[in-house]
C-alpha positions as CSV (number, residue, x, y, z in Angstrom):
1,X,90.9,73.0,99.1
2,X,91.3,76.2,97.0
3,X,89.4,79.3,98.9
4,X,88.6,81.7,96.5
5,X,85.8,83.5,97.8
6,X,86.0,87.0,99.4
7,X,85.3,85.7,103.0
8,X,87.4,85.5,105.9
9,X,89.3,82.4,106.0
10,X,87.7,79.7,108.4
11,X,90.5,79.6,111.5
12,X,90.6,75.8,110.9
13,X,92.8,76.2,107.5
14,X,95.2,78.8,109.1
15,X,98.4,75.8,108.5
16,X,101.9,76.2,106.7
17,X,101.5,74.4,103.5
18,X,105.1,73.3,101.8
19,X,105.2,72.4,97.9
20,X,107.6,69.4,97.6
21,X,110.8,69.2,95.9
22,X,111.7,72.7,96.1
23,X,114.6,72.1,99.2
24,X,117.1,73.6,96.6
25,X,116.4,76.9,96.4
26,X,114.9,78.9,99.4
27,X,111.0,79.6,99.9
28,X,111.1,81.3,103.1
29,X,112.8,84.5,104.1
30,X,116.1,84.4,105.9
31,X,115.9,85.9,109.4
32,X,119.3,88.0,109.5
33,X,118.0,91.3,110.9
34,X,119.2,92.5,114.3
35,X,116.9,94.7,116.8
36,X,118.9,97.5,115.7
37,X,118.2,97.0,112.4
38,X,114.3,96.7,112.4
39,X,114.4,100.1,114.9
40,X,116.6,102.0,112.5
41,X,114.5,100.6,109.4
42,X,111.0,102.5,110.8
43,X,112.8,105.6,111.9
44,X,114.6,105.9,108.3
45,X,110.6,105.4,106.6
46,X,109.4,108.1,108.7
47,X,112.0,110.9,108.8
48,X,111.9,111.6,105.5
49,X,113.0,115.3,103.0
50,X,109.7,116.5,103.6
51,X,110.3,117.1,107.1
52,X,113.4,119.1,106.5
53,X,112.0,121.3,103.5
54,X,108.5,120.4,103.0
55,X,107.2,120.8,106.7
56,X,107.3,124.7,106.2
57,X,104.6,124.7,104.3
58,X,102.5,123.0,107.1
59,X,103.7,125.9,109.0
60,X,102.6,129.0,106.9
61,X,99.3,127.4,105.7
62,X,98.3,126.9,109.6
63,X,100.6,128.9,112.1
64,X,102.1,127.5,115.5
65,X,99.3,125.7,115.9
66,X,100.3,122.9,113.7
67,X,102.3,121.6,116.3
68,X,98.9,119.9,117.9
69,X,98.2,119.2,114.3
70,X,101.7,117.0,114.4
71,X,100.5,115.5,117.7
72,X,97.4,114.1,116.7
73,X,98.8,112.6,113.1
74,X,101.8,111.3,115.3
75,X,98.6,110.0,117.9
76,X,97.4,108.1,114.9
77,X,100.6,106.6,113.5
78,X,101.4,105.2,117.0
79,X,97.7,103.5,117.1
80,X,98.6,102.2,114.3
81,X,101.8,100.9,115.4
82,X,100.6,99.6,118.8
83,X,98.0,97.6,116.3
84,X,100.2,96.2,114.3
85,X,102.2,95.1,117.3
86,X,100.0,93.0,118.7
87,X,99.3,91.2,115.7
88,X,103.2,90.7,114.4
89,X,104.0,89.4,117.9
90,X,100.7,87.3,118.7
91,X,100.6,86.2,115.1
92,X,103.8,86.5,113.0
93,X,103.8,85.8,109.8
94,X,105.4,87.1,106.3
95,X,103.5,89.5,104.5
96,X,102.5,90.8,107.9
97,X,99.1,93.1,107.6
98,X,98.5,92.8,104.2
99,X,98.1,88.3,105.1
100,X,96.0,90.1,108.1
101,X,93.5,91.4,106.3
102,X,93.5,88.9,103.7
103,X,93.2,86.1,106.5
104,X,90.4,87.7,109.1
105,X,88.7,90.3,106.2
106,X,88.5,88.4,103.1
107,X,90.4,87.5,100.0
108,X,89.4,90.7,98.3
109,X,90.3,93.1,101.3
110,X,93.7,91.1,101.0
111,X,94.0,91.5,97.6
112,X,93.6,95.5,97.5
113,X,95.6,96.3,100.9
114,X,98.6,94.3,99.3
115,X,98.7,95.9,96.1
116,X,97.3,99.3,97.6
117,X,100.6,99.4,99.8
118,X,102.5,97.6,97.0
119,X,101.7,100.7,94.7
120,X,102.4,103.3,97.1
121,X,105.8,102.6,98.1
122,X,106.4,102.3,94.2
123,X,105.1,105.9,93.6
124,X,107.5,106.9,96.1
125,X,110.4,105.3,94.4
126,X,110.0,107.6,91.2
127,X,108.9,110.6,93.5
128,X,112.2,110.2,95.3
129,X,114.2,109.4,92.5
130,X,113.0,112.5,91.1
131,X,114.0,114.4,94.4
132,X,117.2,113.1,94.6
133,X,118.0,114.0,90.8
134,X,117.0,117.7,91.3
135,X,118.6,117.7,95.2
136,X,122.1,116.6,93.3
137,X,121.9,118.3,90.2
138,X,123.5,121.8,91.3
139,X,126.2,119.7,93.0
140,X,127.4,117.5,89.7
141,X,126.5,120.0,86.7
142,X,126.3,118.5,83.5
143,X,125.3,115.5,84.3
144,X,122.3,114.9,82.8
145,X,119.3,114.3,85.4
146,X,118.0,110.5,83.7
147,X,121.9,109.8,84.4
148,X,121.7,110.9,87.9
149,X,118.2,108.6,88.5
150,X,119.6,106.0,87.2
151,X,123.2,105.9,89.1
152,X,121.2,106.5,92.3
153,X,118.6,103.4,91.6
154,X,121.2,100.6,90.6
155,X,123.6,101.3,93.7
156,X,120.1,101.1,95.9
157,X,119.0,97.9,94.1
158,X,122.4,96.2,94.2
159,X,122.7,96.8,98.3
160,X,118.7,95.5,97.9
161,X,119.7,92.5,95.5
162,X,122.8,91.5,97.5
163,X,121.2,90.3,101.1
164,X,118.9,91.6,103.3
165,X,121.4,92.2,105.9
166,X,123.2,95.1,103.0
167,X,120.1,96.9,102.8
168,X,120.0,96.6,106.4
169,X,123.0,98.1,107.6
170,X,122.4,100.6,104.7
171,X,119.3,102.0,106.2
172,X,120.6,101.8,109.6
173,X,123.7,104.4,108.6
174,X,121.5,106.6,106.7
175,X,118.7,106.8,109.7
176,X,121.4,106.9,112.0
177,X,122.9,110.1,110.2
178,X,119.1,112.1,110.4
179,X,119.0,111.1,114.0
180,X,122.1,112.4,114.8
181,X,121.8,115.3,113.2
182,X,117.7,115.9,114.2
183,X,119.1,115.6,117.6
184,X,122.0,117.7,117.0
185,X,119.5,120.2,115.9
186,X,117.3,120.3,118.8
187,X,120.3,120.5,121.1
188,X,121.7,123.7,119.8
189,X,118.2,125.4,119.6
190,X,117.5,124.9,123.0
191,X,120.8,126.1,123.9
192,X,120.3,129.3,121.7
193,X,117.0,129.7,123.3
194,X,118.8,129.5,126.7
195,X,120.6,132.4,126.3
196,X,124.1,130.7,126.1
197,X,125.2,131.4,122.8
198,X,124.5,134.5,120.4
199,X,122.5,134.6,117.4
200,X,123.2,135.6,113.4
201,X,122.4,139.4,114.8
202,X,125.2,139.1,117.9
203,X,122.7,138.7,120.5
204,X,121.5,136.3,122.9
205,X,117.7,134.8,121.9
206,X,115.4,137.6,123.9
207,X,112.2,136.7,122.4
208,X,110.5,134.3,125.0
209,X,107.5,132.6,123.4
210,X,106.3,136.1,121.2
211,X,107.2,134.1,118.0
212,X,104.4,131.9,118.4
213,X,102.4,135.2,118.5
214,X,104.0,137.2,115.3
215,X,100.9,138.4,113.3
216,X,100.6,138.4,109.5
217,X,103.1,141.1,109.6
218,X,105.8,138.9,111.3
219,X,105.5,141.5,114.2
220,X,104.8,140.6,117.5
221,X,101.6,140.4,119.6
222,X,99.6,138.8,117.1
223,X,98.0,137.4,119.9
224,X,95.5,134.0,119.3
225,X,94.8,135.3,115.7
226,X,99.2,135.1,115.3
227,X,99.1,131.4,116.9
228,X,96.2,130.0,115.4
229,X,95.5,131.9,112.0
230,X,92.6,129.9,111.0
231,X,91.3,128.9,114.4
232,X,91.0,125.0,115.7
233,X,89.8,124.5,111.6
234,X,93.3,125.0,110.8
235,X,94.5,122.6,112.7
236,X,92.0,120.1,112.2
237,X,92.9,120.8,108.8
238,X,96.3,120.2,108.9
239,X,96.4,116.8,110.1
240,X,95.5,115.4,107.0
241,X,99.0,116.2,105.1
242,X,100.7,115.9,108.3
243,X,99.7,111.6,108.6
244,X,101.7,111.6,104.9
245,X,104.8,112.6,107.3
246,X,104.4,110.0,109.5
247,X,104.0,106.8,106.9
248,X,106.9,104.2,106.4
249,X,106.8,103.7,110.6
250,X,104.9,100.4,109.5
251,X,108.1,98.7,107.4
252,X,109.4,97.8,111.3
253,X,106.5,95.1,112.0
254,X,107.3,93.9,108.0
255,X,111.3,93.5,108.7
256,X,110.2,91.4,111.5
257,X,109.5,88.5,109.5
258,X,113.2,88.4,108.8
259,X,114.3,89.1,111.8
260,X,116.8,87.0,114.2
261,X,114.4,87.7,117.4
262,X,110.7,88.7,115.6
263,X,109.0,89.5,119.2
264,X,111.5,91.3,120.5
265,X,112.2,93.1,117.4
266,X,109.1,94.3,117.3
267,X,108.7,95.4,121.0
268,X,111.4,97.4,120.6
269,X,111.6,98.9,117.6
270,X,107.5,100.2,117.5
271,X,108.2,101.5,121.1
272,X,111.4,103.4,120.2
273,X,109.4,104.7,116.8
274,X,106.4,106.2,118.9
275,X,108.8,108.0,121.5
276,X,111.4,108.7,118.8
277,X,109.3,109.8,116.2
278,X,107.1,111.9,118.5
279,X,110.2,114.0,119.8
280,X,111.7,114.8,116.4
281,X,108.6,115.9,114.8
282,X,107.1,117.7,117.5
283,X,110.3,118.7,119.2
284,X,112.0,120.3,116.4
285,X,108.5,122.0,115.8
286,X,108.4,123.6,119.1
287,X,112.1,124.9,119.0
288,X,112.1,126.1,114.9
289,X,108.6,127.8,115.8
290,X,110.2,129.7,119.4
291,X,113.0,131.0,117.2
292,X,111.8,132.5,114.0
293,X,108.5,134.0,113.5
294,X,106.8,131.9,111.3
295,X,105.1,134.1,109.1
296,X,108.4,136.6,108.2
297,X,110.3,136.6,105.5
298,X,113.9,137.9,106.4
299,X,117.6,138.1,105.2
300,X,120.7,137.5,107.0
301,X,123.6,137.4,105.8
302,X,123.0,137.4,102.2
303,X,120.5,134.4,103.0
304,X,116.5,134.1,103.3
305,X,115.1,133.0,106.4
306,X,110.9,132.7,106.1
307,X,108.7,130.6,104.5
308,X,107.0,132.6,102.6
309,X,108.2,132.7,99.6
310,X,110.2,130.3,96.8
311,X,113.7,131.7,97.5
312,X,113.1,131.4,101.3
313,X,115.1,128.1,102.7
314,X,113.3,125.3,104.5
315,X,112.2,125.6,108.8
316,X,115.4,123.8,109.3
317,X,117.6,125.9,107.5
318,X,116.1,128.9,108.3
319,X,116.2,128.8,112.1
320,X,119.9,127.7,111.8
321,X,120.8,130.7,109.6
322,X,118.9,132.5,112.3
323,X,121.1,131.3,115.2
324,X,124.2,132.4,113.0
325,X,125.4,129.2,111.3
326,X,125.5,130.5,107.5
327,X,126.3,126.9,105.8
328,X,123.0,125.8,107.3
329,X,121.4,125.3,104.0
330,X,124.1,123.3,102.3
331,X,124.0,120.9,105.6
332,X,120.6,120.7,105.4
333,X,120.7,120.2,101.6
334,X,123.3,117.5,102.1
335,X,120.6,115.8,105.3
336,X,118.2,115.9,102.7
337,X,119.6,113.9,100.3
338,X,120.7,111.3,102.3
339,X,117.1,111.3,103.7
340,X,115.8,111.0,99.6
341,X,118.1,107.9,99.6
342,X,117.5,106.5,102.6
343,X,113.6,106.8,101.3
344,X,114.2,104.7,98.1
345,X,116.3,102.3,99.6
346,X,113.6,101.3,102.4
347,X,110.9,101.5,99.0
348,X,112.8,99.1,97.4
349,X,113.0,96.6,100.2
350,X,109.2,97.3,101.3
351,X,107.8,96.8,97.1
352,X,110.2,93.8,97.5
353,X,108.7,91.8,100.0
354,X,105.1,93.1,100.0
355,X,105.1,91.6,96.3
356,X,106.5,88.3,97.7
357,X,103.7,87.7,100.0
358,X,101.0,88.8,97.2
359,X,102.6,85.7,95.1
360,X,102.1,83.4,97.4
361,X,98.3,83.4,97.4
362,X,98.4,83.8,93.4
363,X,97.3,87.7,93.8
364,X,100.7,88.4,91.8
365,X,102.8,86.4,89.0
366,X,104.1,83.2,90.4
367,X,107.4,84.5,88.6
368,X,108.1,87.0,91.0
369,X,107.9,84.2,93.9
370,X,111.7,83.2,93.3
371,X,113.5,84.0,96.4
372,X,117.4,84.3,96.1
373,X,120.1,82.0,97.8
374,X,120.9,84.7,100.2
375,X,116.6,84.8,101.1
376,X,115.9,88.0,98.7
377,X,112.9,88.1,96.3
378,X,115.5,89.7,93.5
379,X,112.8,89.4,90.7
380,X,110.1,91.5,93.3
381,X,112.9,94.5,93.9
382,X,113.7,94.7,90.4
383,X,110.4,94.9,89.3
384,X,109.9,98.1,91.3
385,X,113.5,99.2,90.2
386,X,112.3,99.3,86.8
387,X,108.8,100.5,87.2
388,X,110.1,103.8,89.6
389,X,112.4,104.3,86.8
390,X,110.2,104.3,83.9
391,X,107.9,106.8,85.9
392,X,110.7,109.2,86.3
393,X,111.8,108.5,82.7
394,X,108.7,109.3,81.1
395,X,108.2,112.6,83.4
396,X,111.3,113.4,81.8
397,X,110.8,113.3,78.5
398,X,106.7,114.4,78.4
399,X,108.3,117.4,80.4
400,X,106.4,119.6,82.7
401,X,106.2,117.2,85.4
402,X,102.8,116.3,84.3
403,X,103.2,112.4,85.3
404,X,104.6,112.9,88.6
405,X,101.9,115.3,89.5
406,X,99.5,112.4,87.9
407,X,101.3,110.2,90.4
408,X,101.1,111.5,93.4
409,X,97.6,112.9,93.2
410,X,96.6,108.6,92.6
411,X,98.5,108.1,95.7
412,X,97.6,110.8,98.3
413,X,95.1,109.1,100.5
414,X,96.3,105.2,100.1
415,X,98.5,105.2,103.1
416,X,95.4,106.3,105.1
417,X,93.5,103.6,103.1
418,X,95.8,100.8,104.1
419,X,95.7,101.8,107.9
420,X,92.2,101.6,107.8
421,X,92.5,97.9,106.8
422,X,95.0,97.5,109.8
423,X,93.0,99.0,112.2
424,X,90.2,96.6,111.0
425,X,92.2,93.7,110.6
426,X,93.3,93.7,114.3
427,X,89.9,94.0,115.8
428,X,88.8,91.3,114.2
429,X,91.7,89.3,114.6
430,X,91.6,90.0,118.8
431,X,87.9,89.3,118.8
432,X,89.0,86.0,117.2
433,X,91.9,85.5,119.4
434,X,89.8,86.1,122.8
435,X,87.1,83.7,121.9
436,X,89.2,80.9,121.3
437,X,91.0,82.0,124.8
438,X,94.0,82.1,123.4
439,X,96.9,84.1,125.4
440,X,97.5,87.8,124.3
441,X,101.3,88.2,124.5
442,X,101.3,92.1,123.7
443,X,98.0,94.0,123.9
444,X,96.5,97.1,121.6
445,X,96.0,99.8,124.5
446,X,92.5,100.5,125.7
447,X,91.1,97.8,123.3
448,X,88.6,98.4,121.7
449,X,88.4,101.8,121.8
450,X,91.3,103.2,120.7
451,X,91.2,100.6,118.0
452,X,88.0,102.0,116.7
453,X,88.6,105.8,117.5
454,X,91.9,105.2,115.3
455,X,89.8,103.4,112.5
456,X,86.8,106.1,112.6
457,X,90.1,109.1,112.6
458,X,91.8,107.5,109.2
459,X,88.1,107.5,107.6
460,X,87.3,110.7,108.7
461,X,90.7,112.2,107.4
462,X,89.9,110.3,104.2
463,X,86.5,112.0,104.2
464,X,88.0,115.4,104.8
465,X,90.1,115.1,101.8
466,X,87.4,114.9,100.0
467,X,85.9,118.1,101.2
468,X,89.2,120.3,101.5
469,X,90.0,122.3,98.0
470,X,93.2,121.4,98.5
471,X,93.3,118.0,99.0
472,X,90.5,116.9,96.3
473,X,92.7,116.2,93.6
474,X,94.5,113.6,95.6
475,X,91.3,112.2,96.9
476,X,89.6,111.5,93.4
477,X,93.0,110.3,92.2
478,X,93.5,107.7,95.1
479,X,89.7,106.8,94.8
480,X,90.3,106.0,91.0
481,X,93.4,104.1,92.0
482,X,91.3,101.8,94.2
483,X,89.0,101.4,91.5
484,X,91.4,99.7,89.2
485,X,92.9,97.8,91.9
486,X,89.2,96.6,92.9
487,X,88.6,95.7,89.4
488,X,91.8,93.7,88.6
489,X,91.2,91.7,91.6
490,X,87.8,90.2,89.9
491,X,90.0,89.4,87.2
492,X,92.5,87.8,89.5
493,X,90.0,86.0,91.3
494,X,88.7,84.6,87.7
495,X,92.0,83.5,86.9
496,X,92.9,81.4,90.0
497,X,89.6,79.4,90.0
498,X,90.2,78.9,86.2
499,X,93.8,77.4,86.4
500,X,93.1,75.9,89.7
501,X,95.6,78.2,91.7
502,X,96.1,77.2,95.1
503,X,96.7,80.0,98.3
504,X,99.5,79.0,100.6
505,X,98.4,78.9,103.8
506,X,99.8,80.1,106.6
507,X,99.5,79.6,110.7
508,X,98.2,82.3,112.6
């Protein structure tokens, strides 16, 4: 019988329903992926170009003390993770927590975390697109940017279109290339902070920890006021952009569905994320912020090391330059834009599938259901394809980047929004799961309270977004994003008890 109410589903219902006749063309996804695919998919979400450019901004708006602001946002992604562990091995299923939510919170919670995480991932798309373009423009001059945008999406969506095991291997080369070179970077710091080899200035590194101490002048013996400009505040503060870094480590509990070993997949792949992940934020954090003070702006060797100003290269760059290699910022230029493409590629696979599970329970077009011969859900990935290029399109031609801006502002706090659901999703689902004594396979650590200390953190970062001048914008936008989304799911809900549309049901 049709369920169209917003209640959780009754645990009775939770079977595989098959329509008949349909052995010709595939309705399931194919599970090609190796473990070191799914690992390398999370890793490639999270280590994105904002942690190569963008993260020095984070760093002059806050000071050193932004490294504990990194811990605690990296605290909550692995919560997170560890969550959505347990359910993906306990209960695995395709559509992973957006069928949680909509199984054990209702049809409407379903409905909005689908399309919430659906929308996201497609705002990034145009976002990216829009990176790449500008990233490659001083490389090819000439070429117009909508050219560029365009080249880059169709070679992304073909590797998407062709199998899952393309993107796959795709995404594994282009994380594997940031983690080499993350890695790489972290090696020769600590090196240069050793002693062993000289700097840009012909020195060994003589500064100890004093950079962590530079005052608003750059100069030493700043003291607590040089490490912490704005007090615990600031770092407090700080965590709210600083969980945007850390979203896309999800996408290795979703690749599980189509993975060869799901369980082991995802045991090993969200426990190499959490430990990975952690060193490479924090890690290149504590080594950029030992070798450069963080609130100079300097030149060597014709280039601008500092972050506080437009001209200045990115943290990355910057403390390379510092330890005398001069091409830093065309490498890091070059890590960037494979980082932008890596970024749209996983995007493309994540709007793919996410919109496959929302049209099996009739909370998207039945059109988009089609699943290739090779198990890919072609109609899904180009739908993003073309709505990521439109986006960037019509930014183009209004000008300004008025639309973008529009864009991400709607988008700012939906991530956070979406983790909320999966933080609730799994403590109702365990609550379920120990009444009916059913055996726990992989557990949430120090259940139930760091389940609810992580869901009570994503609210209150939501809440502080709406406080914060500088986060506001993005608040009301993502608020009025959730409106529509809300809205369109009472017409959904209309529309399925009208025509009789049936949910497919699945076993967990």
């Amino acid at each position: 019988m049709t369920q169209l109410n917003d209640e959780p589903m009754d645990p009775q219902v939770w079977h595989s329903e098959h329509d008949p006749g349909t052995d010709a063309q595939p309705t399931e996804l194919k599970r090609t992926l190796k473990n070191r695919h799914t690992s390398m998919i999370a890793l490639g979400g999270v280590i994105g170009a904002g942690l190569f450019i963008g993260s020095g901004n984070l760093i002059v708006s806050t000071g050193p003390i932004v490294i504990f602001s990194f811990l605690l946002a990296g605290l909550l992604a692995a919560l997170v993770l560890r969550m959505l562990a347990e359910m993906a091995i306990n209960k695995p299923i395709t559509g992973s927590f957006y069928e949680y939510a909509r199984v054990v919170l209702g049809d409407r919670a379903g409905f909005i975390t689908g399309w919430t995480y659906w929308y996201f991932w497609v705002v990034v798309i145009a976002f990216e697109v829009s990176a790449s373009t500008a990233l490659l423009k001083g490389m090819i001059p000439g070429v117009p940017s909508w050219i560029i945008g365009l080249a880059i999406l169709i070679a992304l969506t073909v590797t998407n279109l062709f199998s899952t095991k393309s993107f796959a291997e795709f995404e594994y080369w282009f994380a594997m290339i940031k983690v080499v070179a993350i890695t790489a970077f972290i090696l020769v710091a600590v090196i240069y902070i050793s002693g062993l080899i000289n700097g840009a200035d012909g020195r060994p590194f003589a500064d100890g920890l004093a950079n962590w101490m530079a005052g608003a002048d750059g100069e030493h013996g700043g003291g607590w006021a040089g490490f912490a400009p704005l007090g615990i505040i600031g770092m407090l503060i700080a965590v709210v952009p600083a969980t945007g870094f850390f979203s896309g480590a999800e996408i290795a509990t979703m690749a599980a569905a189509e993975a060869e070993d799901p369980e082991n997949s995802v045991r090993k792949s969200t426990r190499s994320v959490i430990y990975r992940v952690l060193l490479f934020y924090v890690g290149s954090m504590l080594v950029i912020l030992t070798i450069t003070p963080w609130s100079k702006k300097t030149e060597i060797a014709g280039n601008v090391v500092g972050w506080l100003s437009a001209d200045a290269h990115g943290p990355y760059a910057g403390t390379l330059i510092t330890m005398g290699i001069t091409w830093a910022g065309i490498a890091i230029n070059i890590l960037a834009i494979v980082a932008v493409l890596s970024s749209i590629n996983s995007a493309l696979y994540v709007t793919g599938r996410t919109m496959f599970a929302l049209t099996r329970q009739g909370h998207a077009p039945k059109a988009l259901t089609t699943l290739s011969k090779t198990g890919v859900p072609r109609r899904a990935v180009l739908l993003a394809t073309v709505l990521g290029y439109l986006a960037v399109l019509i930014d183009h031609l209004v000008g300004g980047g008025v639309v973008l801006d529009i864009l991400l502002h709607s988008y700012g706090a939906l991530a956070l929004v979406v983790y909320a659901f999966i933080a609730a999703s799994q403590i109702r689902m365990r609550r379920r799961m120990e009444k009916k004594g059913e055996v726990i396979k992989m557990k949430m650590w120090l259940f139930p309270y760091a389940s609810y200390f992580a869901l009570f953190a994503m609210i209150a970062v939501i809440l502080a977004m709406a406080i914060l001048p500088s986060t506001r914008l993005d608040f009301t936008y993502s608020m009025g994003s959730l409106a529509v989304i809300a809205i369109a799911y009472e017409f959904n809900k209309r529309y399925r008890k009208k025509h009789g549309v049936r949910e497919h049901q699945v076993d967990i």
